[in-house]
C-alpha atoms as a printed R data frame, in Angstrom:
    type eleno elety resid chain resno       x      y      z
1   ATOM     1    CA   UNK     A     1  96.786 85.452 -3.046
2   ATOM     2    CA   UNK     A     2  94.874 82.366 -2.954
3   ATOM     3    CA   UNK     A     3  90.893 82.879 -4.636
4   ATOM     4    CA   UNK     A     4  88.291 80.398 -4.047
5   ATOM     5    CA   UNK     A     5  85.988 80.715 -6.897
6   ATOM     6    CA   UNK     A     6  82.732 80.250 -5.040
7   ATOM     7    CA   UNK     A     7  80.465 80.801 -8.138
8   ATOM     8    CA   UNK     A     8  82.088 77.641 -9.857
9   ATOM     9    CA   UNK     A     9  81.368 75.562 -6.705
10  ATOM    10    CA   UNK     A    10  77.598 76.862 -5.863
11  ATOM    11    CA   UNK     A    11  77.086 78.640 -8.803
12  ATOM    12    CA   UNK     A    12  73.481 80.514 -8.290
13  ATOM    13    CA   UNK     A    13  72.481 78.913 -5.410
14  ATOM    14    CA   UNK     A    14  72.309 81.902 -3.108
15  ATOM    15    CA   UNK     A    15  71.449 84.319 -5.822
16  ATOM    16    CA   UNK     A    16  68.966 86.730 -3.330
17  ATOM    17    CA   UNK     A    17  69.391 84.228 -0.783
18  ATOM    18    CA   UNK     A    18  68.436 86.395  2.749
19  ATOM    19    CA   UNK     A    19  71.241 84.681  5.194
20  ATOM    20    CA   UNK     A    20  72.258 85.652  8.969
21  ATOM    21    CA   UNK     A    21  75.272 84.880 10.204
22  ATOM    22    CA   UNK     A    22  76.066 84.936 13.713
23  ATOM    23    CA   UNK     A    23  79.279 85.878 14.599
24  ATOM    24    CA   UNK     A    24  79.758 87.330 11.332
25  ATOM    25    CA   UNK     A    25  82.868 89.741 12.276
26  ATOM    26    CA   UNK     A    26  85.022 87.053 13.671
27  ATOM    27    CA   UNK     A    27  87.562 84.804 11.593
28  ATOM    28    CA   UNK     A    28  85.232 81.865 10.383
29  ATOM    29    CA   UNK     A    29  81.887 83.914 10.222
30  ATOM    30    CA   UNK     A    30  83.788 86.970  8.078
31  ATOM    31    CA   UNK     A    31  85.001 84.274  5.556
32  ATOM    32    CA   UNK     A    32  81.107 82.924  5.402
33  ATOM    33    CA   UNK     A    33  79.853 86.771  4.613
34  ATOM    34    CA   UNK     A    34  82.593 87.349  2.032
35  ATOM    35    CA   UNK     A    35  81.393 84.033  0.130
36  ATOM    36    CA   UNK     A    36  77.797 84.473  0.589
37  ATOM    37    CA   UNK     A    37  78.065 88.320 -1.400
38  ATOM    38    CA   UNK     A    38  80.102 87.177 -4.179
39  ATOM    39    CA   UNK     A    39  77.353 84.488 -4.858
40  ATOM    40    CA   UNK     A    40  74.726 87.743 -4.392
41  ATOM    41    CA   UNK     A    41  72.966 86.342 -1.211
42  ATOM    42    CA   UNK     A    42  71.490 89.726  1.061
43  ATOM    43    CA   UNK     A    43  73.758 89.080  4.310
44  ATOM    44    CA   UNK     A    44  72.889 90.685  7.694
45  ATOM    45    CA   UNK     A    45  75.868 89.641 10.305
46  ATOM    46    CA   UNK     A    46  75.305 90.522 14.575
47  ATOM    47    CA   UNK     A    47  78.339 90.420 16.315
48  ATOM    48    CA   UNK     A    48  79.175 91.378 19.413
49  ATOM    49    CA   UNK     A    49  82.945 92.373 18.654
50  ATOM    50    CA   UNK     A    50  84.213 90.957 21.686
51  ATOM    51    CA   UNK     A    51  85.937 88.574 19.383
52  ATOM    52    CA   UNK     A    52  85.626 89.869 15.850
53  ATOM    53    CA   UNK     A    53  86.086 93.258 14.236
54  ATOM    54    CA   UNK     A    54  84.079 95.589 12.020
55  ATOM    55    CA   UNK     A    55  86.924 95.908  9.826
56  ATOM    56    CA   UNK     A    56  86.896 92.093  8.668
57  ATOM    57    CA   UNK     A    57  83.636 92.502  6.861
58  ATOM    58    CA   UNK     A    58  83.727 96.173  5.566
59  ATOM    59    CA   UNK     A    59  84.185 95.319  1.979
60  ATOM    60    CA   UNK     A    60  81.581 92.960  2.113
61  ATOM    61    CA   UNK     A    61  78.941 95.319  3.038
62  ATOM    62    CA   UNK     A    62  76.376 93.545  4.478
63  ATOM    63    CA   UNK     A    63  73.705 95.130  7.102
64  ATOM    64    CA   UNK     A    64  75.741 95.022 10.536
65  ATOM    65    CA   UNK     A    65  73.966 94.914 14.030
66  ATOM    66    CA   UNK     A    66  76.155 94.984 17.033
67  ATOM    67    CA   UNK     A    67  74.802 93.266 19.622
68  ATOM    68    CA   UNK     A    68  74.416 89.809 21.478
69  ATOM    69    CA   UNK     A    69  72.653 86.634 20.518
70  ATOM    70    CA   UNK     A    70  71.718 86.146 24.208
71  ATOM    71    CA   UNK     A    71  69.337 89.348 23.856
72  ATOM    72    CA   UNK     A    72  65.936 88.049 22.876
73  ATOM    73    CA   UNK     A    73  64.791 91.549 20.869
74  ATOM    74    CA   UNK     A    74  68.485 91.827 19.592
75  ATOM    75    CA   UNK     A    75  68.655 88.134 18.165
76  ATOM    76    CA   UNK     A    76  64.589 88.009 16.497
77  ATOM    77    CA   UNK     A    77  65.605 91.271 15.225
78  ATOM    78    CA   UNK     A    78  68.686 89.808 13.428
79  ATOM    79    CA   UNK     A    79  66.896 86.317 12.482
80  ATOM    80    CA   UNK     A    80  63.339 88.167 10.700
81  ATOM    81    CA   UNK     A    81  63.488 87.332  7.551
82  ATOM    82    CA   UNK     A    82  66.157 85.243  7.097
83  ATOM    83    CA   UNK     A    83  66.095 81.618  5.381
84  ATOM    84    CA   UNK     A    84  69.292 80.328  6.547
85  ATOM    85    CA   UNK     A    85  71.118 81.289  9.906
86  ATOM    86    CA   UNK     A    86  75.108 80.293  9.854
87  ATOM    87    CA   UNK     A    87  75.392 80.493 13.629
88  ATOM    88    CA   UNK     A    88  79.498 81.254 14.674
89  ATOM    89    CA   UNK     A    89  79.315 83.206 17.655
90  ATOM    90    CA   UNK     A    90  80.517 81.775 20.265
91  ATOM    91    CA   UNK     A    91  83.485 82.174 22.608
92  ATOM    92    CA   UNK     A    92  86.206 80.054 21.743
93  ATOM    93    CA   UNK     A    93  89.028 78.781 23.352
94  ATOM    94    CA   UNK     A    94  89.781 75.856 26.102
95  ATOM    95    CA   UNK     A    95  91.976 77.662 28.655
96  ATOM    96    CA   UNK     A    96  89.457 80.501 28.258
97  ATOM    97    CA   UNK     A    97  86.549 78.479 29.295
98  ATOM    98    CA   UNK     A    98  89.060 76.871 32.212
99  ATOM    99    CA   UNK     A    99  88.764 80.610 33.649
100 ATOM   100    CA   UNK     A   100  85.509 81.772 32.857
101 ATOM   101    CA   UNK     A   101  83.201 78.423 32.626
102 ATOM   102    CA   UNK     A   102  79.683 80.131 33.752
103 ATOM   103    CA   UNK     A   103  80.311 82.574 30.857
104 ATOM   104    CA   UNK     A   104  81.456 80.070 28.574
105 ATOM   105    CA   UNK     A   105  78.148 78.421 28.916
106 ATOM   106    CA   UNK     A   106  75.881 81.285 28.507
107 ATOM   107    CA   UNK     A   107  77.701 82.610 25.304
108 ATOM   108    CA   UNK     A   108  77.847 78.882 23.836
109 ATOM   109    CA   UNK     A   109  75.144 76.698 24.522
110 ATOM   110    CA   UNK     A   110  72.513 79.253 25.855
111 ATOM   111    CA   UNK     A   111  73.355 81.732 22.975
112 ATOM   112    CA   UNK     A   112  72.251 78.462 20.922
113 ATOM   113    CA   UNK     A   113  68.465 78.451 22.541
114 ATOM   114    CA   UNK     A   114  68.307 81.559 21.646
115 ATOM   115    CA   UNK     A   115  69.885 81.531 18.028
116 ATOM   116    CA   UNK     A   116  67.287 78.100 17.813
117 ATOM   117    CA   UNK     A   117  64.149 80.444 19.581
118 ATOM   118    CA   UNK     A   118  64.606 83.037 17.116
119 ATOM   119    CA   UNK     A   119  64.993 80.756 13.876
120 ATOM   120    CA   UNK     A   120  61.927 78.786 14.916
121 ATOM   121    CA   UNK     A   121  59.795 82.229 15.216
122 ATOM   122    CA   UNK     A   122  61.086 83.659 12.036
123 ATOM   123    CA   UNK     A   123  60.477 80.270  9.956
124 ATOM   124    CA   UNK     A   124  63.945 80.273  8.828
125 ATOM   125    CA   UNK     A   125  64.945 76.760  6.422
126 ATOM   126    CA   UNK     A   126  68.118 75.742  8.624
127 ATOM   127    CA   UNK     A   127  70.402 76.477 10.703
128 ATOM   128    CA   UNK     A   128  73.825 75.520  9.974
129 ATOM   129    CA   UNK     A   129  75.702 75.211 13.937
130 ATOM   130    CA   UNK     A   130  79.454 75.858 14.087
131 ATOM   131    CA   UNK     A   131  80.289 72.721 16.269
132 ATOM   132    CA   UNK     A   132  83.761 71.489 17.690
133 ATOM   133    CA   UNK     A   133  85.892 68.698 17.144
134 ATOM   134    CA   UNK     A   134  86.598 68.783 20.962
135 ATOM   135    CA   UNK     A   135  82.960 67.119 21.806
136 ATOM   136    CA   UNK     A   136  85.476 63.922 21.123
137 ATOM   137    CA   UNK     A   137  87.377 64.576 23.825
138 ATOM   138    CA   UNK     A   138  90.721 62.204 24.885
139 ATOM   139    CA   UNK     A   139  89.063 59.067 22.972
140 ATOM   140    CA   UNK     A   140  92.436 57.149 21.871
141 ATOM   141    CA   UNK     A   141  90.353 55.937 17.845
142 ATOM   142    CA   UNK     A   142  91.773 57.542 14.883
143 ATOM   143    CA   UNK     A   143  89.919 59.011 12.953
144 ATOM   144    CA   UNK     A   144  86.916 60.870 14.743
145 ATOM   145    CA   UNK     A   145  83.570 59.040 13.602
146 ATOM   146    CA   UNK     A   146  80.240 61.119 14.278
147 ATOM   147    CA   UNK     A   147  79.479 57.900 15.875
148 ATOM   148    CA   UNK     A   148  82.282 57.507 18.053
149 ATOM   149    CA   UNK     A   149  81.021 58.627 21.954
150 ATOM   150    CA   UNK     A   150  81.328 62.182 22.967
151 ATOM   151    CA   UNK     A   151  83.875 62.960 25.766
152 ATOM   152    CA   UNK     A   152  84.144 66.742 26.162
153 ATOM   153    CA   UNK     A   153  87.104 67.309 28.159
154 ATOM   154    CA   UNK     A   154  86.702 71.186 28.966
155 ATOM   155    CA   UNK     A   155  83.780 73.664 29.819
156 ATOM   156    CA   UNK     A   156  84.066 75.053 26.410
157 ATOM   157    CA   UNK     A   157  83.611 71.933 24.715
158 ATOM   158    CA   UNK     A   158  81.044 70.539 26.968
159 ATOM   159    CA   UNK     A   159  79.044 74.092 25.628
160 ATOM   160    CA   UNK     A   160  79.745 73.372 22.357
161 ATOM   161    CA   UNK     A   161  78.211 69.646 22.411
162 ATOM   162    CA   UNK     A   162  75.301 71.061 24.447
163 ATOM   163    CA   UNK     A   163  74.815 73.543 21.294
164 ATOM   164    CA   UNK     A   164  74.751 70.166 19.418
165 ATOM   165    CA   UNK     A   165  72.427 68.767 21.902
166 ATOM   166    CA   UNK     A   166  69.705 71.824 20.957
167 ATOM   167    CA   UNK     A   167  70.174 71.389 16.992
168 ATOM   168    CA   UNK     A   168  68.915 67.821 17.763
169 ATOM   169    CA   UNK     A   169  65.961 68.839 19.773
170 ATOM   170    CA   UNK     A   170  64.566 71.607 17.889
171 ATOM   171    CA   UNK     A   171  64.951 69.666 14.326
172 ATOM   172    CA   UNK     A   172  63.094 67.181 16.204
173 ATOM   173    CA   UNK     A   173  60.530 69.022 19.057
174 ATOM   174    CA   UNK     A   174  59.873 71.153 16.136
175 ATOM   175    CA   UNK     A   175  61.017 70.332 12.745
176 ATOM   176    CA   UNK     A   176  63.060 73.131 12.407
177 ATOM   177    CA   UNK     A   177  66.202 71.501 10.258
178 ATOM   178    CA   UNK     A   178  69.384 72.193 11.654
179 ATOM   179    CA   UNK     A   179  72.880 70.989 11.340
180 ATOM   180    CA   UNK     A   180  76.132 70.668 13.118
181 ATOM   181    CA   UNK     A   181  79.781 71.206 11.669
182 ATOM   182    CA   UNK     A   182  82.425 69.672 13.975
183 ATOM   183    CA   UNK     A   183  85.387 71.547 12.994
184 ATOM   184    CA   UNK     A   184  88.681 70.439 13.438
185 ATOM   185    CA   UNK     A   185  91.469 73.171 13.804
186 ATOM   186    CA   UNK     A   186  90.447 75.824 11.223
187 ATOM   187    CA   UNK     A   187  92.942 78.226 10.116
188 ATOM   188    CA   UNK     A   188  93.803 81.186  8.049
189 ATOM   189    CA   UNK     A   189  93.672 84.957  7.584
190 ATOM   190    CA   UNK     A   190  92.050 87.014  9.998
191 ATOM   191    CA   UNK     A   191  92.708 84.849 12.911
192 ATOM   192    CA   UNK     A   192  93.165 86.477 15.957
193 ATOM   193    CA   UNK     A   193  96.916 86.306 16.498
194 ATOM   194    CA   UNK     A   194  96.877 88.806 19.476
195 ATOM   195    CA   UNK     A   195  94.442 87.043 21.714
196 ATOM   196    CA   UNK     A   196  95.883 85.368 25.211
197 ATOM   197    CA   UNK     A   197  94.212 82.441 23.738
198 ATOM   198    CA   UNK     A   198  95.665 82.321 19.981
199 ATOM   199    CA   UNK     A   199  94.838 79.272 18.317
200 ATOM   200    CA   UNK     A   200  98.460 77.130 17.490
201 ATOM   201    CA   UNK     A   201  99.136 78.626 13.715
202 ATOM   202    CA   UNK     A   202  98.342 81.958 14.501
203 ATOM   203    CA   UNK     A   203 100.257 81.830 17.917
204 ATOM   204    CA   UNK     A   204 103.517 80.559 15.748
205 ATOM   205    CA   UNK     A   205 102.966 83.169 13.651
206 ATOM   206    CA   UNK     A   206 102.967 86.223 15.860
207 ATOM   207    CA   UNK     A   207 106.436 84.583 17.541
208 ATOM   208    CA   UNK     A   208 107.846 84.015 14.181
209 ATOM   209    CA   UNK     A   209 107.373 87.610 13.152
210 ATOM   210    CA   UNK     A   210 108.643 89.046 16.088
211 ATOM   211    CA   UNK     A   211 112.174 87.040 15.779
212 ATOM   212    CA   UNK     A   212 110.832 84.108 18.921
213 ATOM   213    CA   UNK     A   213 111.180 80.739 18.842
214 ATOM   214    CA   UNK     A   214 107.230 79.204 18.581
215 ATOM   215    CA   UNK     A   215 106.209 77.699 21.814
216 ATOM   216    CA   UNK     A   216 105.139 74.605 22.349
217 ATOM   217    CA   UNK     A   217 103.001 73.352 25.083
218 ATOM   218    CA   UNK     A   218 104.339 69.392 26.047
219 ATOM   219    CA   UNK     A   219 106.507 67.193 24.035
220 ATOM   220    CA   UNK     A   220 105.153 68.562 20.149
221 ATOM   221    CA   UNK     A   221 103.641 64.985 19.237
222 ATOM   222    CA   UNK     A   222 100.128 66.240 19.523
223 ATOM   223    CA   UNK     A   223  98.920 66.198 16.243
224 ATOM   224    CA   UNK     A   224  95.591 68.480 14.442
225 ATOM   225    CA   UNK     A   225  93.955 67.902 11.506
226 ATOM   226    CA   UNK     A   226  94.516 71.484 10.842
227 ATOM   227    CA   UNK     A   227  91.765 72.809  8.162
228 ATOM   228    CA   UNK     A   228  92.342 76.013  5.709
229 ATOM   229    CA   UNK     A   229  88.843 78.311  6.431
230 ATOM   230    CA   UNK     A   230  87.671 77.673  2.845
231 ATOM   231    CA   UNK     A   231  87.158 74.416  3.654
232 ATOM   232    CA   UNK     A   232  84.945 75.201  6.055
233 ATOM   233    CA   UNK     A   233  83.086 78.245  4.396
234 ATOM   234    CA   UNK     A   234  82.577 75.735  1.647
235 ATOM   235    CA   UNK     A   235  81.072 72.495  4.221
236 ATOM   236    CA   UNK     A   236  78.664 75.319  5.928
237 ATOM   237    CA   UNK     A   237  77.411 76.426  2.109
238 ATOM   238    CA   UNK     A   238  76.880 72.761  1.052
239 ATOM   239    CA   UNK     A   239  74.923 72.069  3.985
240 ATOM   240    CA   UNK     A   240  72.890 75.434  3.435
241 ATOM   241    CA   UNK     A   241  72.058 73.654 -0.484
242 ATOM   242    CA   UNK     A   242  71.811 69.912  0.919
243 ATOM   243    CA   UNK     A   243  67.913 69.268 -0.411
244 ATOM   244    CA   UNK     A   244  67.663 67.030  1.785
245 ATOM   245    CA   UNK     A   245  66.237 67.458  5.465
246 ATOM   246    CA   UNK     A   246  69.415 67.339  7.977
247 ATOM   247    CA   UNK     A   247  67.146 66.695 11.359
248 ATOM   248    CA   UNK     A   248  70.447 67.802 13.383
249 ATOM   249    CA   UNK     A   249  73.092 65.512 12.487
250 ATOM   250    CA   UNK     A   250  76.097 66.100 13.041
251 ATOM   251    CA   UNK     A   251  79.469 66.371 10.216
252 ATOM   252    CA   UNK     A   252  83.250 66.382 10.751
253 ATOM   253    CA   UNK     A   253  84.794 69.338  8.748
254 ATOM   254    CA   UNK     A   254  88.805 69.085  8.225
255 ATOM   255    CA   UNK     A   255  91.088 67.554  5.702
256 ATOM   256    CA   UNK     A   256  91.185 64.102  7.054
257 ATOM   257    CA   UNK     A   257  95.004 64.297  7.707
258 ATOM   258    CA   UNK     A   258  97.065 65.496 10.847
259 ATOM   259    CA   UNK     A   259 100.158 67.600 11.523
260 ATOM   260    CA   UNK     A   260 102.114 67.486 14.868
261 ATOM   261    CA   UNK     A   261 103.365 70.276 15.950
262 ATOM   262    CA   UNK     A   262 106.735 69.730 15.910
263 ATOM   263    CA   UNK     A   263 106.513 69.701 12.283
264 ATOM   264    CA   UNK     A   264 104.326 72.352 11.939
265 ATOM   265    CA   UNK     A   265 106.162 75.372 13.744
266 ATOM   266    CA   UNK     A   266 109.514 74.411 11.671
267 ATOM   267    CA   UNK     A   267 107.574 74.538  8.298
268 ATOM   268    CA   UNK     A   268 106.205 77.515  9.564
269 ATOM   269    CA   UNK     A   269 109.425 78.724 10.050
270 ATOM   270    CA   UNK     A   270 110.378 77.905  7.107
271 ATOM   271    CA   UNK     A   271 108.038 79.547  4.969
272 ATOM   272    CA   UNK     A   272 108.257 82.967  6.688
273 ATOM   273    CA   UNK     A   273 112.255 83.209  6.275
274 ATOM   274    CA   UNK     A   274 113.012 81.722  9.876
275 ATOM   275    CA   UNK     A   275 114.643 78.509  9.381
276 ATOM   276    CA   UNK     A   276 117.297 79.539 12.229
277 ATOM   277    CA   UNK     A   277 114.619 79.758 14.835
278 ATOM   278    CA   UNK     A   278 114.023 76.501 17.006
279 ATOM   279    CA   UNK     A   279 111.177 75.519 18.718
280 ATOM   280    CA   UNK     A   280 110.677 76.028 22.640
281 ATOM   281    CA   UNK     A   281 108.578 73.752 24.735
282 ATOM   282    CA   UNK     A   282 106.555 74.485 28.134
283 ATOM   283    CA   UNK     A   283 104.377 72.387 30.297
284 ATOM   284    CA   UNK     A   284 101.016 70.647 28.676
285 ATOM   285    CA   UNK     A   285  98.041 72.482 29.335
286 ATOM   286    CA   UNK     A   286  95.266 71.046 30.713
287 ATOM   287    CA   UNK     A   287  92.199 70.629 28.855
288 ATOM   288    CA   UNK     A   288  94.250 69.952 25.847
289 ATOM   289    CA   UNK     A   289  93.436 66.820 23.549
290 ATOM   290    CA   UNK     A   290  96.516 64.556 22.041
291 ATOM   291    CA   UNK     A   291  95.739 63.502 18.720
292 ATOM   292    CA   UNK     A   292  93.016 64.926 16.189
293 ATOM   293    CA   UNK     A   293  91.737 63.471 13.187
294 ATOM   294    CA   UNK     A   294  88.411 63.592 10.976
295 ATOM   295    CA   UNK     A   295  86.718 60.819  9.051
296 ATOM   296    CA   UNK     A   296  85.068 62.710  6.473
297 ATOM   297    CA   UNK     A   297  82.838 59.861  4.741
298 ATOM   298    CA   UNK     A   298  79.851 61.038  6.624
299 ATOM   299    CA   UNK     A   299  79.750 64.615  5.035
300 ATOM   300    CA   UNK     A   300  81.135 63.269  1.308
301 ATOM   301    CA   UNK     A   301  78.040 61.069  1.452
302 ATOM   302    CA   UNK     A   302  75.330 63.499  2.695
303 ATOM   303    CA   UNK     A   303  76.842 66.892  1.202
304 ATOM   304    CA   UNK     A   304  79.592 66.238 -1.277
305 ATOM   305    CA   UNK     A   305  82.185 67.570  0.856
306 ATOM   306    CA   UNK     A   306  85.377 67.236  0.156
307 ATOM   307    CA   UNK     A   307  88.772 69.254  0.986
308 ATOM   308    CA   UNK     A   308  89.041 72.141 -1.537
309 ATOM   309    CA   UNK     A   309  92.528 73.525 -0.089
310 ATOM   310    CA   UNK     A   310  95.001 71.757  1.030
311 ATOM   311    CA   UNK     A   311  97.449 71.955  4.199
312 ATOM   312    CA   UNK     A   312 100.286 73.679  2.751
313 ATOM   313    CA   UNK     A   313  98.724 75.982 -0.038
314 ATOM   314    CA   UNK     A   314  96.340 77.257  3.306
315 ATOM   315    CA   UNK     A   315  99.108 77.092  5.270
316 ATOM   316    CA   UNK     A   316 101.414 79.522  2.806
317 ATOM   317    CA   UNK     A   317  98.631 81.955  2.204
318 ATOM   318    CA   UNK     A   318  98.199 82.470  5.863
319 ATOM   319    CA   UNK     A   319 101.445 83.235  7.371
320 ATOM   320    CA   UNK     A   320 101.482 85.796  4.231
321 ATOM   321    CA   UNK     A   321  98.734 86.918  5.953
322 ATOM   322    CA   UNK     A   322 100.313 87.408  9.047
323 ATOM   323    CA   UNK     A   323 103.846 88.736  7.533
324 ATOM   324    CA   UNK     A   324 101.842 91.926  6.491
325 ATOM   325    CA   UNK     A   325  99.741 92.395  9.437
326 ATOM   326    CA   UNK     A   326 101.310 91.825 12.359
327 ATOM   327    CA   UNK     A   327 104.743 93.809 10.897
């Protein structure tokens, strides 16, 4: 099993540290809890569990409230005290928000005024904002600048840049510091495999382990710059640390390298004892971006972020992952 050794990378920086994380029970938030205890920080997680599960941060222990960030008591509950919020909770998929736009919108970029209304009343440091690489929408330039225009091509990633949008205005209406992450294609265990809306590895996976080809949605040349989650618990703890006031910019998260797809479901194949199975391919979905692929000088500069896991050794430990849980 591959171990992160989070000590050796922040050593005592969160030592009694008292951190919220929003979210906190899904995929990417559980990973953040699971860091944030073994470097001793007091965690309190809300969560919804529409999307996440109790049982993802169980042997992390920290103080669970159930409940949504778009309820005002609920939310300044969660936030008192707290000197860094790592705000995750969202709802998060494109064909999802295709269906349901109205309550893609509420969950995602109202659930940030109130994330930002409760930090600002509890004097919290920063908040550290979960952003998407899909704010870049169709743009043809490789790689994605933080400079580069923002085309959101979908409701949920015109939420998701309006999240941005409120990081920028309360670091600067109120000088609350806040940051955005604009991940690109995170990965890894305790990804939702089962969800209509399964994100591309974890998707593979579950049709790998049940003996069916992987499906592909158009002609396989899209291409991610699919990220390992360490990488990204790591970007949101450096940006926690950074002593340096953030004022809601915003940071590209990923490896700064991209995988099509029609190499990634044979490798994935591959390494879960499937060579014999042969990709399938449907009609593009709409919504859907072509290429993806992170500059990453912007966040080495301001936080010292670089990669800490690379494509493969992510890629190996999560369809482990998936061979014992979904069997």
């Amino acid at each position: 099993m591959l171990q992160t050794d989070w000590r050796s990378l922040h050593g005592n920086a969160f030592d009694g540290k008292h951190c919220l994380v929003t979210g906190g029970a899904g995929f990417i938030g559980s990973h953040i809890v699971e860091a944030l205890t073994k470097l001793g920080a007091k965690v309190v997680v809300i969560d919804n569990l529409v999307g996440g599960a109790t049982a993802n941060i169980e042997p992390f222990k920290p103080q669970f409230i159930q409940g949504s960030i778009v309820d005002r008591p609920t939310i300044e509950r969660a936030a008192a005290g707290a000197q860094y919020i790592f705000h995750l909770a969202a709802l998060g998929s494109v064909p999802g928000s295709l269906e349901r736009p109205v309550e893609y919108h509420d969950a995602d970029a109202t659930g940030c005024v109130m994330v930002l209304e409760a930090a600002r009343k509890a004097n919290v440091k920063r908040v550290i904002y979960s952003a998407s690489s899909s704010a870049y929408g169709d743009a043809v330039e490789l790689p994605k600048r933080e400079t580069m225009p923002t085309n959101p091509k979908s409701p949920y990633a015109a939420a998701k840049l309006a999240g941005e949008g409120y990081m920028s205005a309360y670091a600067g209406s109120y000088g609350l510091d806040t940051v955005s992450l604009r991940y690109f294609n995170i990965f890894g265990p305790r990804q939702n495999a089962n969800s209509a809306y399964a994100a591309v590895i974890a998707a593979f996976a579950k049709a790998i382990i049940a003996g069916k080809p992987p499906m592909i949605f158009g002609d396989g040349m899209q291409s991610r710059d699919f990220t390992f989650v360490h990488n990204a618990v790591h970007a949101n703890l450096l940006a926690a640390r950074c002593e340096k006031p953030l004022r809601g910019t915003v940071i590209n998260v990923a490896c700064g390298e991209r995988i099509d797809l029609n190499v990634l479901a044979p490798t994935m194949c591959e390494l879960m004892g499937r060579p014999d199975l042969k990709s399938q391919y449907g009609p593009e979905r709409a919504g859907d971006v072509k290429h993806s692929q992170a500059d990453l000088n912007k966040g080495r500069e301001l936080l010292g972020y670089k990669p800490i896991v690379d494509f493969r050794s992510g890629l190996k430990e999560t369809v482990d992952w998936y061979s014992t849980v979904l069997k």
